[in-house]
N, C-alpha and C positions, 0 to 999 in steps of 0.2 A: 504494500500500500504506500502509495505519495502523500507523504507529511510535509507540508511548508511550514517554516519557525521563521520566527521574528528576529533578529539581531542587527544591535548600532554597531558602526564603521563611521566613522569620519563625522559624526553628528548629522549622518542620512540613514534611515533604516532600508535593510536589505532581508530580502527572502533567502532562505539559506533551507535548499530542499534537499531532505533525506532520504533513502528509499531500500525497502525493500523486498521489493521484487522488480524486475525487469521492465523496463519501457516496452518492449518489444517482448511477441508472443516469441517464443522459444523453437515448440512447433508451428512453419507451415511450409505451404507448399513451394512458396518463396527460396524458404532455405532451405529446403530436403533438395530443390533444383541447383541453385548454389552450392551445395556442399557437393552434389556428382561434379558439377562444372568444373569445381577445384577439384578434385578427385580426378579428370581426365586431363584437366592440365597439368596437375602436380608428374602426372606418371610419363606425359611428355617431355617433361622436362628433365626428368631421372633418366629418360629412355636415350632425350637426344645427348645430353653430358656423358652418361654413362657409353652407349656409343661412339661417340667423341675418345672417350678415355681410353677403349677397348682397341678401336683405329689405331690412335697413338702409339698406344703400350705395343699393337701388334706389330707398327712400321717399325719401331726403334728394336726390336729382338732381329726383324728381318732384316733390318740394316746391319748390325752388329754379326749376324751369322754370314750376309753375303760380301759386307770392309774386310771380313777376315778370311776369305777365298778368293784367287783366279785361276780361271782357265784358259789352259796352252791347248790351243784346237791345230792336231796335224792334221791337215790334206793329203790322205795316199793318192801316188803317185804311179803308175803304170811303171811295170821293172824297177822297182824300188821295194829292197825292206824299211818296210815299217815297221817293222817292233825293232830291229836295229835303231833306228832313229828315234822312237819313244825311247827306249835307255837309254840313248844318249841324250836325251832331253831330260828325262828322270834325275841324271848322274849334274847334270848343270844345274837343274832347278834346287836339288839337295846342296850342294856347295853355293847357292847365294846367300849371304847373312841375311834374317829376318825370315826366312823360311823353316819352320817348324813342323813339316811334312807333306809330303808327296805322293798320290796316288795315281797309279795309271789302267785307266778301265781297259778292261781286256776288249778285245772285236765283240763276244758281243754279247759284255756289258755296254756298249757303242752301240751295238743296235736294238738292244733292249729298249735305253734310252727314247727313241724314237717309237715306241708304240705307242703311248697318248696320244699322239697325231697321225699315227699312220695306219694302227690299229696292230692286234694282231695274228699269227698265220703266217705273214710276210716275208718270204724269201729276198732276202736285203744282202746277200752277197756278193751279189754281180754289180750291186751300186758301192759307190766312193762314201763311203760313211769314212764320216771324220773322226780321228781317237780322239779321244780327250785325257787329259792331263790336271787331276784337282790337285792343287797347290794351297796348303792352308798359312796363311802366314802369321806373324808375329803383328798386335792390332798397336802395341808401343812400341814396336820400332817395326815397320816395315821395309821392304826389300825395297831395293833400288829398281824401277819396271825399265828406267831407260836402259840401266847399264847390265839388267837381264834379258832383254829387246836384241840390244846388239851381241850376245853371247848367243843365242837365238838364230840369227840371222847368220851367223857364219857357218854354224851347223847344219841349222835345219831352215831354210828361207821359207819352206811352204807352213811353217808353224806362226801361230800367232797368238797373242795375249788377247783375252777380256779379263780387265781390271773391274767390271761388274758397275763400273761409274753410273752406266747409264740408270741402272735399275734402284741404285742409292737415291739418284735425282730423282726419278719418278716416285719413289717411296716418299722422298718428304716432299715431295708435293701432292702428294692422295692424302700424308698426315695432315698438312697445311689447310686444305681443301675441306675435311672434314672438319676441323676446328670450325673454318670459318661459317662452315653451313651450319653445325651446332649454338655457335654464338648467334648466328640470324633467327635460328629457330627460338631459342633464346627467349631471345627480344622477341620476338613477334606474339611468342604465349604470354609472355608478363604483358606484353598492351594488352592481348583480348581478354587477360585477367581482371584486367584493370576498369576495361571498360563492363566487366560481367557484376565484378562488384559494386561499379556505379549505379548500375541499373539497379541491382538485389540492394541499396544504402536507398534511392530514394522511392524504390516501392517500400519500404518499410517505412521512411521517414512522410508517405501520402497515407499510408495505412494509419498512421498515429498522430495525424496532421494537427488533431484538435488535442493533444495531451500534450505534443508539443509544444501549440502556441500559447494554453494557458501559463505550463511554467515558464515560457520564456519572458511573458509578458506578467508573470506575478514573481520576477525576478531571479528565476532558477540559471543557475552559472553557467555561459555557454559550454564551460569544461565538461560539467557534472549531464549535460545532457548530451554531447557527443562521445560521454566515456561511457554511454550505455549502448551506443551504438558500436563502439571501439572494441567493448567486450563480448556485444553478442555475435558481431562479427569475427572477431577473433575464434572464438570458440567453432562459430562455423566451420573457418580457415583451419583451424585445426585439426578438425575431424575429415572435412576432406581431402588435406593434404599427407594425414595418414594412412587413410582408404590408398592413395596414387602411390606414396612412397612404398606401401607393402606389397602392391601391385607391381610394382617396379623391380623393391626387391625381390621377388619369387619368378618375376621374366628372366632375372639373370642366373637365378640358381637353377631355372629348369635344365638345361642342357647338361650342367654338371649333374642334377639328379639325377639324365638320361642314363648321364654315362657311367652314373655309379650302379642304378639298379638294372641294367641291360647286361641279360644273361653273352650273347653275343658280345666279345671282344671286338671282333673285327669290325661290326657295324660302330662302335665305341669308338674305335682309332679313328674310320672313314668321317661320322663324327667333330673329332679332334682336328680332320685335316679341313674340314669345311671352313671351322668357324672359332677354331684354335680351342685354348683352355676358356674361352667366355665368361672368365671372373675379374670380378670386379677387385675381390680380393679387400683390405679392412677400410683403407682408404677410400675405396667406390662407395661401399657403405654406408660410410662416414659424410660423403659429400651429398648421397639420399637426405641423410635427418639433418642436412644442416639445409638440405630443401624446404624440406617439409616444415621444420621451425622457421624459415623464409618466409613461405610462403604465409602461412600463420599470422605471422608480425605483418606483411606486409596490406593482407586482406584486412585487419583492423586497423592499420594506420590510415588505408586510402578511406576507408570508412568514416572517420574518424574530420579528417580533411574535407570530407565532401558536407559533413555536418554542419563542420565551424562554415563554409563559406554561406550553405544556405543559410544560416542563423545571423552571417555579417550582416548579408542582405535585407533579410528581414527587419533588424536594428536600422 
């Protein structure tokens, strides 16, 4: 119930209203609509970050496993051995400083290789399939590529290095990419937040138009009547920014839970190879509830804000 009391200030009397129970029904269909709203936006927003962070984490592993390989690709050559010249490619790659191992895929492991795209079945003997040569090197001190280039070249001309440059540059720019789509996605959910709880701040503040304006106008504190909107909004924002956060979290545990309860290994690893380990791990988590209290704080502040101006006006 709303109690107005009397009390002097300044040798002017002022209403100084107390209250308790809520300005605003707790139950309606208003807020059970608002609190999905935020519930679908919250878990967009776990969804896009969380995505974001999973990008990330996965370019920088790929980058660190393919900085710390090149491949020596030889061209056979018609009346030429070639596994002669892979060992002696083998015996050169081994004596350059910053090389910390050397493998030489046999023929065909060489044409094994090529069955993702070629399929297979495939009788690939009578083609020029190229050996390869994985070179794993040292990632704090790496080899010298010029002055293994031209040890290369005197030997074996038809041999050539990928130093795997290209596919480092494409990686951080798919990480790059993805950042910046998640920051836009971002931003685009907190506006239509924004604008979800303006709508849900003054249908409640038309639904209570008349309790509004008697205390405002029998001197009730613009503070004390927008911190009723502050809190019933909040509380909103909180319930359904935990609905979206839990939602969120359980999107990212499914796949791990796949791959723990799936009797079938193999479909487990196949799994793994799609969409990596897909955890977020304590920190992803961590940046969930520090959404979801975001979110929370931030649906009763704009609440809060939209109060005081209509009330300025008002005055």
């Amino acid at each position: 119930m709303i109690r107005p009391d009397r009390g002097e200030k300044d040798g002017r009397s002022q209403s100084i209203v107390s209250t308790d129970t809520s300005l605003i029904p707790v139950e309606s269909i208003g807020g059970h609509a608002l609190t999905i709203i935020i519930a679908i936006m919250t878990f967009l927003v776990c969804l896009s970050g969380g995505g974001a962070t999973l990008i990330a984490d996965a370019s920088r592993n790929w980058i660190d496993l393919v900085s710390k390989e090149i491949t020596i690709q030889i061209k056979p050559r018609s009346n030429e051995d070639t596994d002669g010249i892979v060992k002696k490619i083998v015996d050169i790659a081994k004596r350059t400083p910053g090389v910390v191992g050397v493998h030489a895929l046999s023929q065909l492991e060489s044409e094994q290789s090529l069955e993702p795209w070629l399929g297979q079945g495939l009788d690939l003997s009578q083609l020029p399939v190229p050996r390869l040569i994985v070179v794993t090197i040292d990632g704090s001190h790496p080899p010298d590529l010029q002055t293994l280039r031209a040890a290369l070249a005197s030997t074996a001309p038809q041999a050539s290095i990928d130093d795997r440059q290209l596919w480092v540059s494409r990686l951080n720019t798919l990480a790059d990419i993805a950042v910046i789509i998640a920051t836009g996605i971002l931003i685009l959910i907190i506006v239509a937040m924004s604008i979800a709880i303006g709508f849900a701040t003054r249908g409640a503040m038309a639904g209570n138009h008349e309790i509004i304006a008697v205390l405002h106008f029998v001197g009730a504190a613009d503070s004390f009547i927008a911190k009723q909107f502050q809190a019933h909004f909040t509380r909103l924002g909180g319930q359904g920014a935990t609905m979206g956060g839990c939602a969120a979290a359980i999107f990212f545990l499914f796949p791990k839970l796949i791959s723990i309860i799936s009797l079938d290994l193999y479909k487990s690893e196949r799994l793994a190879a799609l969409v990596g380990n897909f955890t977020l791990g304590f920190f992803g988590y961590c940046f969930i509830a520090v959404v979801c209290l975001a979110t929370a704080t931030l649906t009763g502040l704009i609440s809060r804000l939209i109060v005081l101006s209509y009330l300025d006006r008002v005055s």
